[in-house]
ROMARTI-201868 format. One record per atom (N, C-alpha, C, O): x negated, y, z; residue number from 0. Coordinates in steps of 0.02 Angstrom, whole numbers, plus 32768, in hexadecimal, padded with zeros to 4 digits. Example, Ala and Ser with C-alpha at 12.3 -4.5 7.8 and 13.67 -1.06 7.14 Angstrom:
REM ROMARTI-201868
7D6C|7EE4|8186|0
7D99|7F1F|8186|0
7D6C|7F5B|8186|0
7D38|7F5A|81A7|0
7D7E|7F90|8162|1
7D54|7FCB|8165|1
7D7B|8002|818A|1
7D62|8039|8192|1
This chain:
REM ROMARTI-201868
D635|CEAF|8C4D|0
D672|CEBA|8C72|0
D67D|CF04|8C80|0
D6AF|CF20|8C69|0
D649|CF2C|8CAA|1
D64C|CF68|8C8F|1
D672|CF9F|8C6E|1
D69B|CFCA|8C7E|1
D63D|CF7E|8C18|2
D652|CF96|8BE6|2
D6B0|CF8C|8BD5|2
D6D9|CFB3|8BBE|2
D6B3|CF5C|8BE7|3
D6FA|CF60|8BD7|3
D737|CF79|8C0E|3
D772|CF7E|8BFE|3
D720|CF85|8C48|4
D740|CFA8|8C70|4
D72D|CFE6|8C5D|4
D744|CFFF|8C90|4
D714|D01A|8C3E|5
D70B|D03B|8C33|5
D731|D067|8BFC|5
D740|D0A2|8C02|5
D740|D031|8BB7|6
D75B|D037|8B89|6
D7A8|D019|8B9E|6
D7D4|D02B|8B76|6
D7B7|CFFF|8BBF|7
D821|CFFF|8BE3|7
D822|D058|8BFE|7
D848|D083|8BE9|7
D7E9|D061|8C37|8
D7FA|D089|8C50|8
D80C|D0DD|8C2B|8
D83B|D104|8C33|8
D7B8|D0E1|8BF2|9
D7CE|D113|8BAB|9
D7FB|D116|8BA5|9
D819|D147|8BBB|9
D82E|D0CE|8B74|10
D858|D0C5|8B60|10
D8A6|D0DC|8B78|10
D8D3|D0F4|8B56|10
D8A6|D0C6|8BD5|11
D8E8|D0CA|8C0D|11
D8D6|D12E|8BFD|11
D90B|D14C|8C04|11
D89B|D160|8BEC|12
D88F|D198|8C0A|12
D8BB|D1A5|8BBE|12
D8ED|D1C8|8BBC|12
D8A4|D189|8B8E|13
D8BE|D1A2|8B4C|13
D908|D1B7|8B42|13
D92C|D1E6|8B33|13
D907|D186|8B50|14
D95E|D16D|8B54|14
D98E|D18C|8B84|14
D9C8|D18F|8B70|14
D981|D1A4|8BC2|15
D98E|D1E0|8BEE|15
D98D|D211|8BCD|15
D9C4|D21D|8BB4|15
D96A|D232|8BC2|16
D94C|D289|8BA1|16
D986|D286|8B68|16
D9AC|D2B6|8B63|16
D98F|D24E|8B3C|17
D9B2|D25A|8AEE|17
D9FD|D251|8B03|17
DA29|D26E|8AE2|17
DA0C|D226|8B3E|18
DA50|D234|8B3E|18
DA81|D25C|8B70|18
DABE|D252|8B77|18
DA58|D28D|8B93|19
DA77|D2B1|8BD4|19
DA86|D2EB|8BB9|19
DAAF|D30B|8BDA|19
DA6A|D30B|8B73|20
DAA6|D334|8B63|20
DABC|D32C|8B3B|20
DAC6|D35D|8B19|20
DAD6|D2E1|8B1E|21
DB13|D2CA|8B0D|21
DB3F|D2C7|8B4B|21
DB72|D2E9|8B48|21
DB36|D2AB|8B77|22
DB5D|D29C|8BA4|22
DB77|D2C9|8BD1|22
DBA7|D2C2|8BF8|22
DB44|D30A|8BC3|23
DB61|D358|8BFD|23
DB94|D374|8BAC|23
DBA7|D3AD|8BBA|23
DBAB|D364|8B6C|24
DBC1|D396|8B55|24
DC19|D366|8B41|24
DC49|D37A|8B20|24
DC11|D337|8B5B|25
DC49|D30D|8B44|25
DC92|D322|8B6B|25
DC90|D329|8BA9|25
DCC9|D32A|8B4C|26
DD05|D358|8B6C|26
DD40|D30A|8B73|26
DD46|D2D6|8B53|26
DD5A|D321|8BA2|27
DD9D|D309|8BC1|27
DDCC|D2FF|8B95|27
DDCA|D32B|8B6B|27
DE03|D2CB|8B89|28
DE20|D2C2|8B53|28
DE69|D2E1|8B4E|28
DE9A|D2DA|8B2A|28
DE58|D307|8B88|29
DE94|D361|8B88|29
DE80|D37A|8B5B|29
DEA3|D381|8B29|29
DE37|D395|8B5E|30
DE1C|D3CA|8B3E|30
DE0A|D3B6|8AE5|30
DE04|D3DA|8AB3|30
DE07|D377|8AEE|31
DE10|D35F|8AAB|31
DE5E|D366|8A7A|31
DE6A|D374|8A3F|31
DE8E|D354|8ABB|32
DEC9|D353|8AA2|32
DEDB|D3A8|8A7D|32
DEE5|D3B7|8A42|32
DED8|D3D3|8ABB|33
DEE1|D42B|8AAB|33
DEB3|D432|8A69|33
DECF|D456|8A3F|33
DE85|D420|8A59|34
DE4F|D452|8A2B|34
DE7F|D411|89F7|34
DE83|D426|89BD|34
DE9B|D3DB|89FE|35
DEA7|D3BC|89BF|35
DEEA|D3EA|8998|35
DEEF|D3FC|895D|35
DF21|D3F5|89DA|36
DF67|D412|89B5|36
DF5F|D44E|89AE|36
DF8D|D470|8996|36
DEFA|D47E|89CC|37
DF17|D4BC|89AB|37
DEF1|D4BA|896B|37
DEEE|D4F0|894E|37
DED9|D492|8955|38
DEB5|D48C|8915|38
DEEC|D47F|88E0|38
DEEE|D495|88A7|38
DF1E|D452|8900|39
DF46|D448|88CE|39
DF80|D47E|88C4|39
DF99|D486|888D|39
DF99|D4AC|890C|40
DFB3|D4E4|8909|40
DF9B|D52C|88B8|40
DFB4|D556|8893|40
DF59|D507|88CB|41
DF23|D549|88A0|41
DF47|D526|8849|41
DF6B|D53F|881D|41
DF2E|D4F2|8850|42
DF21|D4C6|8801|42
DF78|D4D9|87FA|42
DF7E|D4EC|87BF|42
DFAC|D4DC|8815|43
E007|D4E3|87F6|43
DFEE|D537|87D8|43
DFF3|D548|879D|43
DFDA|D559|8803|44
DFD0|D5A3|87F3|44
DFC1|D5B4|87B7|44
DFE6|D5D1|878E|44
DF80|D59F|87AF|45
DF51|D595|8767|45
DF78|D580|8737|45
DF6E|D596|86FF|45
DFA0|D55A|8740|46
DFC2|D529|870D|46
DFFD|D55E|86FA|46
E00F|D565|86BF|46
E014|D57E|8726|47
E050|D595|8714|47
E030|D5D8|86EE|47
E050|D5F6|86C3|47
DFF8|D5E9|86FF|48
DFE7|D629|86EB|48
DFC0|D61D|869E|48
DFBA|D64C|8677|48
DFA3|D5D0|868C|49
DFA0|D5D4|864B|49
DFF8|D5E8|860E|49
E006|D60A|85DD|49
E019|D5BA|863C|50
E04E|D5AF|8617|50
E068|D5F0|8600|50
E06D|D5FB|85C4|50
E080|D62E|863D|51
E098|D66F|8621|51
E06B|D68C|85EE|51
E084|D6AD|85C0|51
E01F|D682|85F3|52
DFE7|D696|85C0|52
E001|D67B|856E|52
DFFD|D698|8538|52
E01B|D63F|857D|53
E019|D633|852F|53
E065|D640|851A|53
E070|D63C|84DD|53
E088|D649|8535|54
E0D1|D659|853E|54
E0C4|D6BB|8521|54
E0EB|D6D8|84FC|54
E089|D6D7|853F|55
E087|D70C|8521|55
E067|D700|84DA|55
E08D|D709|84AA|55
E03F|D6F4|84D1|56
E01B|D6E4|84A6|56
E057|D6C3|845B|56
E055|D6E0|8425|56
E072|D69F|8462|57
E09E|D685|8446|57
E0E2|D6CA|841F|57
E0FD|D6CF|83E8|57
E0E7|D6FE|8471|58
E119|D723|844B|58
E0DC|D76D|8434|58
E0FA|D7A2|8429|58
E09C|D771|8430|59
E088|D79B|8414|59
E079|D77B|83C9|59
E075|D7A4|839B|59
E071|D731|83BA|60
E066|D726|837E|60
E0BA|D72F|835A|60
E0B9|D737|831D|60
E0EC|D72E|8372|61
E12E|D734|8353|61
E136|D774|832D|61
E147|D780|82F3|61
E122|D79C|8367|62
E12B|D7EC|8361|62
E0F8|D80D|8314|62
E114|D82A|82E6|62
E09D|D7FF|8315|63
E075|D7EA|82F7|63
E07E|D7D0|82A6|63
E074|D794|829F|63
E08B|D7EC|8279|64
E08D|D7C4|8237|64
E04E|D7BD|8210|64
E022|D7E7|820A|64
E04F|D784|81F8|65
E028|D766|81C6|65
DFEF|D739|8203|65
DFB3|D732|81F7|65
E002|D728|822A|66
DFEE|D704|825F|66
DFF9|D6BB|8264|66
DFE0|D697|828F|66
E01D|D6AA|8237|67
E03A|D667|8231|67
E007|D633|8225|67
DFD1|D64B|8212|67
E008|D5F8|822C|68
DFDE|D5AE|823C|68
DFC5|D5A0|81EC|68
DFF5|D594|81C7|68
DF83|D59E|81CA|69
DF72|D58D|81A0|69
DF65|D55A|8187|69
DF29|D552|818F|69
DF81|D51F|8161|70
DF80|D4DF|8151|70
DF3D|D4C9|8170|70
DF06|D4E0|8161|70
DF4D|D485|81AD|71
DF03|D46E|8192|71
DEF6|D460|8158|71
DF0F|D46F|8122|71
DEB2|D430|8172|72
DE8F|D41C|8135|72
DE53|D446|8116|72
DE4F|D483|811A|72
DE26|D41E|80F7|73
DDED|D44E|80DE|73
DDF1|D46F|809E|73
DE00|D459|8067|73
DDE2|D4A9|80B2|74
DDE5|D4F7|8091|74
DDB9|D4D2|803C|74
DD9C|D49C|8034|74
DDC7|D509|800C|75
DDA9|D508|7FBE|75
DD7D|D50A|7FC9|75
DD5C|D4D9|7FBA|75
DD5F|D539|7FE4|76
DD14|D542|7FEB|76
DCEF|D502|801D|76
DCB3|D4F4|8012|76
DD0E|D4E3|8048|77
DCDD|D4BA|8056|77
DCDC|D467|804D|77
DCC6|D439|806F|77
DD08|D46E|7FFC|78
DD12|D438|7FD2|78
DCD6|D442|7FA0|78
DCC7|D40E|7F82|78
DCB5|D473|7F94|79
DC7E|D47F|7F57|79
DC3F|D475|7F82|79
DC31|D484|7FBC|79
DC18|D450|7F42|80
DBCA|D44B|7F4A|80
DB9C|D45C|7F2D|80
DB8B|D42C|7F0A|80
DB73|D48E|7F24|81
DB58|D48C|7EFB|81
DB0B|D481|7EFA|81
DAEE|D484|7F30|81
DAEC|D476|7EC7|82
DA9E|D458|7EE5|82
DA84|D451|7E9F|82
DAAA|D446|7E6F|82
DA37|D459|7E99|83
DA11|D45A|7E72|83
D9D3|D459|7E67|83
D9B6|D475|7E96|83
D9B1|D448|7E41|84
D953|D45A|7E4E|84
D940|D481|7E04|84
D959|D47E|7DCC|84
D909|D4A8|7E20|85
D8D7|D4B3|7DD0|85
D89A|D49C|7DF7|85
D88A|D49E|7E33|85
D87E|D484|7DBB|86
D847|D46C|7DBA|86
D809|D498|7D79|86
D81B|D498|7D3E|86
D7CF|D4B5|7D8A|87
D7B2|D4C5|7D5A|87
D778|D49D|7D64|87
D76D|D485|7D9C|87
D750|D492|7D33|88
D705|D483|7D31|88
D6D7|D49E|7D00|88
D6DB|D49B|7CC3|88
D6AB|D4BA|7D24|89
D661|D4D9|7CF9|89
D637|D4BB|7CEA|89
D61A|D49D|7D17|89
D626|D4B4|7CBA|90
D5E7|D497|7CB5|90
D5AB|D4B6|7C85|90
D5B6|D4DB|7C56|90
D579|D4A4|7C94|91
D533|D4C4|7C6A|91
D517|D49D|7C55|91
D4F7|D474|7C76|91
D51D|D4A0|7C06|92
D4E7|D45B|7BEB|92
D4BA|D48A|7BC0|92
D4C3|D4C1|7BA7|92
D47A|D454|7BC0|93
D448|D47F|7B89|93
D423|D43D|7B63|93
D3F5|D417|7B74|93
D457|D443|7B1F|94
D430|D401|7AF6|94
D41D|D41C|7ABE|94
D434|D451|7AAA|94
D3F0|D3FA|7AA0|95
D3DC|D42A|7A63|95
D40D|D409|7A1F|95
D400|D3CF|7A11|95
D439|D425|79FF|96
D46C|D419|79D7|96
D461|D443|79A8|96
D468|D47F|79B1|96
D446|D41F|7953|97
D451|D43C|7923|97
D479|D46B|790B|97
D467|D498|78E6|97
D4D0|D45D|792B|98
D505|D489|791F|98
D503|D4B2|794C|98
D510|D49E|7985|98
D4F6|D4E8|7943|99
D513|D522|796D|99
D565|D53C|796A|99
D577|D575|797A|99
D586|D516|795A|100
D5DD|D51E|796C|100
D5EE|D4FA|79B1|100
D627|D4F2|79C6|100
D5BE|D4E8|79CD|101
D5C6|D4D4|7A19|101
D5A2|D504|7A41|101
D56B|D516|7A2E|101
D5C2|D522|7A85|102
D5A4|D54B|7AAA|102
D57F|D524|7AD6|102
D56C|D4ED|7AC3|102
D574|D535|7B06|103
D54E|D525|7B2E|103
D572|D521|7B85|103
D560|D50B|7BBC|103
D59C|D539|7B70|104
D5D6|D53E|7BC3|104
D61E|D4FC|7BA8|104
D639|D4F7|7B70|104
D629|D4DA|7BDB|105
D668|D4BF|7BD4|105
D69A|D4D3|7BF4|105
D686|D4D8|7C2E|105
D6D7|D4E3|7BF0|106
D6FD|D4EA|7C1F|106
D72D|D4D4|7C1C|106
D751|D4E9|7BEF|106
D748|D4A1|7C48|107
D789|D471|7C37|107
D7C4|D481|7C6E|107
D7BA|D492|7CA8|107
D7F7|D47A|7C53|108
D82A|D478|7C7E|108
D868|D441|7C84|108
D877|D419|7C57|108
D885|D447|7CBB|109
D8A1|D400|7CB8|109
D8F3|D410|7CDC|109
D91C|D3E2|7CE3|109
């Protein structure tokens, strides 16, 4: 009996400690509201400020020649494959052969 009052009580200490600063950092649903519309204040900003970016971007490629959009699709070069092996082999034989019109080295290729 003890033992198990012992292990609730661990447990009730655990469970205190892990959630009191959750519970000291949690904000008011004002402060939720303000940090929500100025986030979204921020995010119109951003947005508008990509847009003039590519709006420039757009009239420096006008201005810009030979800048123009290159067909997709994959390029010549990375339509080719090319691939291959050599293979050599040596070999050393020593037989005793009447004809000497045979050497003594093979070398084959393939």
């Amino acid at each position: 009996m003890k033992k198990l009052i012992r292990i609730v009580l661990c447990l009730t200490a655990g469970v205190l400690m892990l959630s009191t600063p959750a519970l000291a950092g949690g904000m008011s649903s004002a402060e939720i509201e303000r940090k929500f519309e100025a986030m979204e204040k921020r995010m119109e900003r951003l947005e508008m400020s990509v847009r003039e970016k590519d709006k420039e971007i757009e009239a420096l490629k006008m201005q810009t020649p030979g800048t123009e959009k290159e067909p997709e699709g994959p390029k010549w070069y990375d339509r080719i494959e090319l691939s291959g092996a050599v293979e050599v082999e040596f070999g050393n034989v020593h037989e005793d052969f009447k004809d000497n019109t045979v050497g003594d080295h093979i070398l084959g290729r393939h």
